[in-house]
N, C-alpha and C positions, 0 to 999 in steps of 0.2 A: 189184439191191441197191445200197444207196448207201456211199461209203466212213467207216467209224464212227471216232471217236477215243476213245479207255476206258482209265480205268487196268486196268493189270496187275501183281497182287501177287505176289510171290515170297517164300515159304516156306521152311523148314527141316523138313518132315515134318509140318507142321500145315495143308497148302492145304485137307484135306476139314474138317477141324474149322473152319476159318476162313469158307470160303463156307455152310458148314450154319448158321451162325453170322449172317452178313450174309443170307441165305434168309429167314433169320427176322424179321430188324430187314425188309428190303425188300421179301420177299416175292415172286412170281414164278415163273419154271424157270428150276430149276438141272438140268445138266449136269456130268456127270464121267469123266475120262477116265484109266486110269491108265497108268502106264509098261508094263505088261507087256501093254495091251490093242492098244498100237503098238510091241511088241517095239522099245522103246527104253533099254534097260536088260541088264546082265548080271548086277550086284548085288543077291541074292536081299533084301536090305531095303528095298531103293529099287522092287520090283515093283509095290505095294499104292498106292503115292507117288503123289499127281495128277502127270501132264504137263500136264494142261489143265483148267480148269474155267470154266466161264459160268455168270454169272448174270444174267437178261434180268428187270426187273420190269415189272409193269404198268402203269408210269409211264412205260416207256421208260429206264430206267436199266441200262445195262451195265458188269457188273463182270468181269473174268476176274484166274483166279490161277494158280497150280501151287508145287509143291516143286520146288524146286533140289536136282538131284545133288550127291552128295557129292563130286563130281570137279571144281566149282565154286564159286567164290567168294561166298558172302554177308553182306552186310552189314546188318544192321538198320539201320533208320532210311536205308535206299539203297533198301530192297530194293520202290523201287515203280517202273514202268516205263509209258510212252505207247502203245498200240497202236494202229497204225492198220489198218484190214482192210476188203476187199472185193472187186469183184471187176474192178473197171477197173485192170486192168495198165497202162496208159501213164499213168492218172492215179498209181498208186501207185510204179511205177519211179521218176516224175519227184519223185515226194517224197522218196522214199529216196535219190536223186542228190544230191538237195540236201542233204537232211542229213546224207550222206555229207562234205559235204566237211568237210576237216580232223578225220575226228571217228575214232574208234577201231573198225572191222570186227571188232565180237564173232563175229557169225557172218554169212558174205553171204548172198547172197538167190539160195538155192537151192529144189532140188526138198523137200518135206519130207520123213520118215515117214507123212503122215496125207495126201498128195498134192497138198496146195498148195505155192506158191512161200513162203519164208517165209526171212526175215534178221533178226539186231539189230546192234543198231550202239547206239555212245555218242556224243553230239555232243559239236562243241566244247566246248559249256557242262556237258558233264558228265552231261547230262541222257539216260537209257535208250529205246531207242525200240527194237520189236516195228515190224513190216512183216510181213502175212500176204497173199497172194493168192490167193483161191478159184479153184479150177476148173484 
């Protein structure tokens, strides 16, 4: 697998309405994943909430989204984010090194719930970045 860069949207309780929604305009499989299917959540309204969603078209276009906890900060008009994902760990550590610096350690790049390695971070410039390592 080759390492992808995709945006990633983040939500307020509308991630499944929104990919069902781009499914449509794009077309392809979608994927859905919710908080309570990775016992990531304790608040009984956030259970149903994507954690995760993909949408892979046949054009080759990759979209992912989820809902944001209510135990986090969102900002419309922010709330879109860079991910990068795959499965060459030395290539992916060394990109998140780098855009580590100066930049703000949302979450490091640990073990996940779903068993990848997986961090965000905000860079200098402000800008959101997603780091996910398979395997």
């Amino acid at each position: 697998m080759t390492t992808r860069l995709n945006p990633y949207l983040s939500f307020r309780g509308e991630a499944r309405e929104a990919l069902e929604f781009y499914h449509g305009v794009f077309g392809g499989e979608l994927t859905l994943g919710t908080f309570a299917e990775f016992g990531s959540t304790d608040n009984p309204a956030e259970q149903d909430q994507i954690m995760h969603g993909q949408l892979e078209s046949p054009s080759g276009l990759t979209l992912m989204a989820a809902d944001t906890p209510s135990s986090m900060n969102l900002t419309v008009g922010d709330n879109i984010s860079v991910s990068l994902s795959g499965e060459d760990d030395a290539e992916l550590r060394g990109y998140w090194d780098k855009l580590a610096v100066d930049a703000k350690d949302t979450m490091g790049l640990n073990k996940a719930p779903w068993g990848d390695t997986f961090g965000m971070l905000t860079d200098k410039f402000g800008i959101n970045w997603l780091v996910n390592i398979s395997g």
